[in-house]
C-alpha positions in Angstrom: 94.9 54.4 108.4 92.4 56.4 110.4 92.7 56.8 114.1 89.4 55.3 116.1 87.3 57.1 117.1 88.4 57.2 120.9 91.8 57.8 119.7 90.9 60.5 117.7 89.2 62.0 120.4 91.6 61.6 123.1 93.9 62.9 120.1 91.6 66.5 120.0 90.3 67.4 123.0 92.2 65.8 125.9 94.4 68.7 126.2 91.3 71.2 126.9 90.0 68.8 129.5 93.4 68.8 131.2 94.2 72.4 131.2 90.7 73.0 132.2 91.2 70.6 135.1 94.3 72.3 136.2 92.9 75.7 136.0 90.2 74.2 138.4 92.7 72.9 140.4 94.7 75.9 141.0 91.7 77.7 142.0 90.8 75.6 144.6 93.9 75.4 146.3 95.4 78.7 146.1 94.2 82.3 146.6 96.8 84.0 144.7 96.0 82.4 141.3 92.8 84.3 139.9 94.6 88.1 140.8 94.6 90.3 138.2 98.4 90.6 138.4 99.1 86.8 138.3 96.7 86.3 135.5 98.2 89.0 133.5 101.7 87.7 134.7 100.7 84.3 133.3 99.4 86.1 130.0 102.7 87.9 129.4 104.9 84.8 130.4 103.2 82.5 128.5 103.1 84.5 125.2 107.4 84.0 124.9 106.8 79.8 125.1 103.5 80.5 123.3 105.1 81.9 119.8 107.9 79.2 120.4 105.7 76.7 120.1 103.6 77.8 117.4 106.7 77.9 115.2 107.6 74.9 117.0 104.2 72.9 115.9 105.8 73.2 111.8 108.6 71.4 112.9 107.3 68.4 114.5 104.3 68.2 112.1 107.3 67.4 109.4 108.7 64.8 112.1 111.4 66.9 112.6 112.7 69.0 115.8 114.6 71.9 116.7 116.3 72.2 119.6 117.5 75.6 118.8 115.1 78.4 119.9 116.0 79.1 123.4 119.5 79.8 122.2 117.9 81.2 119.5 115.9 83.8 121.6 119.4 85.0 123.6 120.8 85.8 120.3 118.3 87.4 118.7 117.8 89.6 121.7 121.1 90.6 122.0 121.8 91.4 118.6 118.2 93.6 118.7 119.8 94.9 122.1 123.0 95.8 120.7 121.6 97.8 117.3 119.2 99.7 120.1 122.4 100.6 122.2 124.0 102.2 118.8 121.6 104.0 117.8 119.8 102.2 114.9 116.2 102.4 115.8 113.2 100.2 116.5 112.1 99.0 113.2 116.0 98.1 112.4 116.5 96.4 116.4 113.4 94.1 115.7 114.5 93.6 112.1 117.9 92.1 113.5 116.3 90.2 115.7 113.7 88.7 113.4 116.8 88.4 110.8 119.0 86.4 113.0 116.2 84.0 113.6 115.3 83.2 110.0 119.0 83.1 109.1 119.7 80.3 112.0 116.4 78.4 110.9 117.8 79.0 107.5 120.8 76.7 108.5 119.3 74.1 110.0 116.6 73.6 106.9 119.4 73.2 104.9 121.6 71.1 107.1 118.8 69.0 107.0 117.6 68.8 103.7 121.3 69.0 101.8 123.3 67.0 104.2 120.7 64.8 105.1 121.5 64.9 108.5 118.7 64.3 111.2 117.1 67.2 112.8 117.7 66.7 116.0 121.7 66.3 115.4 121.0 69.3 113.3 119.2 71.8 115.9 121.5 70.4 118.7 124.9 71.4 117.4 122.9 74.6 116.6 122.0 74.9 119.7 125.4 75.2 121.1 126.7 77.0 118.3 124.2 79.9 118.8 124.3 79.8 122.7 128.1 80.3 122.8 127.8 82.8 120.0 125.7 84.8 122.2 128.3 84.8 124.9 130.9 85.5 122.8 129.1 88.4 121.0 128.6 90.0 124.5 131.7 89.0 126.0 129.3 87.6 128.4 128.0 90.3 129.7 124.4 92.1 129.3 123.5 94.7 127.0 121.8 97.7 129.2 121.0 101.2 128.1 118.2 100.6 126.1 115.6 103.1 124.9 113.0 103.4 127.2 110.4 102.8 124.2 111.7 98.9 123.6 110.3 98.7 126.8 106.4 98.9 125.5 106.3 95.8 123.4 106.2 93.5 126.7 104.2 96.0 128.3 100.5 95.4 129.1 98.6 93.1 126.8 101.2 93.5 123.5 102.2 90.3 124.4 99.1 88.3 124.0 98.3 90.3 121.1 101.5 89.3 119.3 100.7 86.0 120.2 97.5 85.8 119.2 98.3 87.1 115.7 101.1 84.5 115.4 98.9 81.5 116.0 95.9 82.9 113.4 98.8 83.4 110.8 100.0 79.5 111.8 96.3 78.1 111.5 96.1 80.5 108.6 99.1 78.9 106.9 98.0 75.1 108.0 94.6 74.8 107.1 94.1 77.6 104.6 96.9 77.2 102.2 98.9 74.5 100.1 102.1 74.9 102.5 99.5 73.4 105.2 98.7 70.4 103.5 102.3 70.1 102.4 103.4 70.2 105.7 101.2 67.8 107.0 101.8 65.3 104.0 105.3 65.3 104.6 104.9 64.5 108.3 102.4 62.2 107.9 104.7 60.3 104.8 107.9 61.7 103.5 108.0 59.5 100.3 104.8 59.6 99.2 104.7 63.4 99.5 107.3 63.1 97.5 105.8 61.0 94.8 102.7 63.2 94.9 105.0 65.9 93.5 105.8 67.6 97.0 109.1 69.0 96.6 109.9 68.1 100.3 113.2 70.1 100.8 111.9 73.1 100.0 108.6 72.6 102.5 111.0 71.5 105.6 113.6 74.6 105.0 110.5 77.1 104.7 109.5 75.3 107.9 112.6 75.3 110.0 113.0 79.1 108.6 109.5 79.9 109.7 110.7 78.1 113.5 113.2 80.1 113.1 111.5 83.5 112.6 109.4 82.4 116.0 112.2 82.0 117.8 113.8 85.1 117.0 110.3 86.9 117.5 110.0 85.6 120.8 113.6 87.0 121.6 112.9 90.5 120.7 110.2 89.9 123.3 112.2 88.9 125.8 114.5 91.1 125.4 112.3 94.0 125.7 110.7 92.4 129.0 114.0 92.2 130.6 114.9 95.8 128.3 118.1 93.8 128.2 120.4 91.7 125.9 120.7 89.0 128.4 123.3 86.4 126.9 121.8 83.7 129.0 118.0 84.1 128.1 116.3 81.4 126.7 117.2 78.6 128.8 115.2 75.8 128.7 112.5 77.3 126.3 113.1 74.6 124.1 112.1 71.9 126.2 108.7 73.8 127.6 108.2 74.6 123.6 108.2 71.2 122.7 106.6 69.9 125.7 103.4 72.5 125.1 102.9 71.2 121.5 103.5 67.2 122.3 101.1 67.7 124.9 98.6 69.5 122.7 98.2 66.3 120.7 100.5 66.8 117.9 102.5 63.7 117.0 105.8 63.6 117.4 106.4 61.2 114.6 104.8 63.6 112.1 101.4 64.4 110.0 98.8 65.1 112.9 98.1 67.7 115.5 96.1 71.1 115.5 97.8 74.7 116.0 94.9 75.0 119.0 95.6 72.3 120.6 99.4 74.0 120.8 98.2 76.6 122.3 96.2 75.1 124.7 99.4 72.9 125.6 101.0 76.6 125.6 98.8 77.3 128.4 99.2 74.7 130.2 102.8 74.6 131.1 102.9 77.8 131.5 99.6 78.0 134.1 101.4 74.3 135.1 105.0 76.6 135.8 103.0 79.2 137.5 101.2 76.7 140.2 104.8 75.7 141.1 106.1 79.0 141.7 103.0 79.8 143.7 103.9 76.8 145.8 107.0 77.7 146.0 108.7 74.4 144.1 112.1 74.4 143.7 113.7 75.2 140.4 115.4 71.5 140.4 112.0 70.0 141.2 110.0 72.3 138.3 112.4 70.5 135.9 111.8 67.0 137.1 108.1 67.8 137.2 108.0 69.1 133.7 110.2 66.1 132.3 107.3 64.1 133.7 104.8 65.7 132.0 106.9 65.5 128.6 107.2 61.7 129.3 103.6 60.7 129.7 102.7 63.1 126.5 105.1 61.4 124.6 104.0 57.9 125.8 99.9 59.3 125.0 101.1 59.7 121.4 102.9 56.4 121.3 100.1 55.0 122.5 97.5 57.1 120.3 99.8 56.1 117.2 99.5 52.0 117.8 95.5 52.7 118.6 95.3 54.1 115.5 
């Protein structure tokens, strides 16, 4: 059944109203937000929660989850780290990092799909599995004594670019091709998907893989930022990631939302975490502030789901 019309709407553009709203807001009430540096220092922060969220977008478009990508980030960025600190190059650091990512999302897609067992069971024990493996791998400690050239890729505007190229590829991928409406058909209904010929299995592993791939992305990026292997990196990305695409408008029970409006959701936690710190919120109260904002997104799509 179609949405109505103010449903739909709300569904669309809400998101662009808000964030333009809170960009107004910030303006007015603090003198520190329009600097050059804190814009750029919004730009480059964002662009980590950004790519998270674009892979992140695949997942809950199939009415899945996965709760793995912060610990996801620490790994891949210390596994990048540690093939920098031996000697193996760029191309082969990011090609660890970017490995490790699709190899995780590899395992959840087919935890999922073979063992049938729900995504967010799935990405959970994942996410603990990973996170410890991160300490393990480093004995807890950080990886230092980088090259001086990982440096560069969180440097200036490389960030946004990244970004920016990750989100065409994911609008690319949604809109333009058959994966897109595959992914979309499964969210929207799993069996008849299925009876349309939709070999389903395949299109949620090639999704968690491709969440996967963002996530380890995203920790070559960090860990360049911080030109560390930080064991502990990633916290909490997970919940800003899925918070920045419910509150773009996609659905969390599958089949509708817009890559844009994920970015623009992108954008708005981060400008959102970026207020607080300017206020100078407490850590503690950020996270109580955010898991209000992830409440009344999920209760807007709730309620956009029984309007439809």
């Amino acid at each position: 059944m179609e949405p109505k019309p103010i449903t739909r709407w709300i569904s669309t553009y809400a998101i662009f109203g808000a964030l333009l709203l809170e960009c107004v807001i910030l303006v007015a009430t603090s003198e520190a937000f329009l600097t050059p540096g804190n814009l750029m220092n919004v730009l480059r922060q964002n662009a980590f929660t950004a790519i998270l969220a674009a892979g992140m977008s695949f997942a809950i478009l199939t009415g899945g989850i996965d709760l793995s990508v912060g610990s996801v980030v620490a790994l891949a960025g210390v596994l990048c780290a540690d093939v920098l600190q031996r000697q193996g190059g760029l191309a082969a650091g990011i090609a660890a990092g970017l490995g490790l990512g699709v190899a995780v999302g590899a395992l959840n897609g087919l935890a999922v799909t073979r063992l049938r067992i729900p995504p967010f069971i799935v990405t959970l024990a994942m996410m603990l599995l990973v996170r410890g493996a991160a300490y393990k791998y480093t004995d807890a400690r950080t990886i230092s004594g980088l090259p001086e050239g990982f440096a560069a890729l969180s440097h200036g505007l490389v960030p946004a670019v990244v970004m920016a190229g990750v989100f065409a590829a994911a609008w690319v991928l949604l809109m333009r091709t058959p994966f897109g409406r595959h992914v979309y058909a499964t969210g929207g209904n799993r069996e008849a998907a299925h009876l349309a010929g939709i070999r389903v299995p395949r299109v949620l592993l090639q999704v968690y893989m491709l969440c996967g791939l963002c996530a380890g992305l995203a920790g070559v990026l960090v860990a360049s930022r911080l030109n560390a292997g930080y064991p502990k990196a990633g916290e909490f990305y997970e919940l800003d990631a899925i918070t920045a695409v419910v509150v773009g408008g996609t659905s969390l029970f599958g089949g509708r939302g817009s890559i844009w409006g994920t970015l623009a959701g992108a954008f708005f936690i981060g400008i959102l975490n970026n207020g607080l710190n300017l206020f100078h919120v407490e850590h503690y109260d950020q996270l109580v502030v955010k898991g209000v904002v992830l409440l009344l997104a999920a209760s807007l799509d709730r309620w956009r789901s029984d309007g439809a």
